[in-house]
N, C-alpha and C positions, 0 to 999 in steps of 0.2 A: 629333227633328226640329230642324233650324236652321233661325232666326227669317230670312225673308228682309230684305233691307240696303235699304236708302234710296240709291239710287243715284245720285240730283240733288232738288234743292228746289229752286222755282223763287220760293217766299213770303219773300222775304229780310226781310220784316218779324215774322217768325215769331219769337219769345222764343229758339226752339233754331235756329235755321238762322244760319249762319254761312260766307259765303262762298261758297251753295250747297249746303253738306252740309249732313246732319239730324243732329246731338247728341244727342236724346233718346234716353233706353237704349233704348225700346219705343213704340210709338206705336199706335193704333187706328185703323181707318179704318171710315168709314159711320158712318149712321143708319140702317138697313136700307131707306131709300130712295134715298138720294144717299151716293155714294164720297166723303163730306168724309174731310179728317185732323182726326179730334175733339180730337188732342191740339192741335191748332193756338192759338196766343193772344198775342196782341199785348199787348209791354210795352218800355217803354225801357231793359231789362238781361236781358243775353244767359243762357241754362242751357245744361245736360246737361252730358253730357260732354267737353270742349272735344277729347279725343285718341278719343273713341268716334265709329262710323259709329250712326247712329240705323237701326234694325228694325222690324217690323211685329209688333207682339205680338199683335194680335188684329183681325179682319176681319168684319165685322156683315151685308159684303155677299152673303148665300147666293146671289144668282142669277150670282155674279163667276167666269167658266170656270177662275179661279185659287184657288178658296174651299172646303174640304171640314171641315165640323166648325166653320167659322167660325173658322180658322187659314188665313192666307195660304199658296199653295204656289209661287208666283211664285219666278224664282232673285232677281230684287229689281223694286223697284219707283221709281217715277217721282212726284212730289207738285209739283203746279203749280194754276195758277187753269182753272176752270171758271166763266166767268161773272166774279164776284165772290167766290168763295170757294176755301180752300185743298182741292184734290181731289186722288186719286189717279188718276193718270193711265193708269194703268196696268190698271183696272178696265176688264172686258172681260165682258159681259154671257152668259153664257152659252147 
């Protein structure tokens, strides 16, 4: 199985997001209640991988119609705000 890709960010204050894309090799999404990106965290110097596309390595949200085994099957996905916080946009309730 390939990890689906981080297709835009929309948290430009995010530690890995850089111009939009997601950096982080792998990324988590949810709390098994809310679509957050767990990996999400503000700091004043940039990570990842500056030439990598960030993925979704593991998805917490079971009721997500893109979720089986709690691995994303999405071809990618979307990370922007909900509210106040960094969400996956892409999470689609089953």
């Amino acid at each position: 199985m390939e990890m689906p890709v981080i297709n835009a960010c929309e948290v430009e204050e995010c530690a890995y997001n850089t111009e939009g894309a997601c950096h982080a090799l792998a990324i988590t999404v949810g709390d098994v209640r809310h679509a957050h990106c767990d990996t999400f965290f503000r700091t004043p110097a940039k990570g990842g991988d500056p030439l990598g596309i960030g993925q979704v390595g593991a998805c917490k949200m079971a009721d997500c119609r893109h979720n089986s085994q709690f691995e994303c099957h999405a071809p990618g996905i979307n990370v922007g705000y909900v509210e106040s916080a960094a969400n996956c946009l892409t999470y689609s309730r089953a």
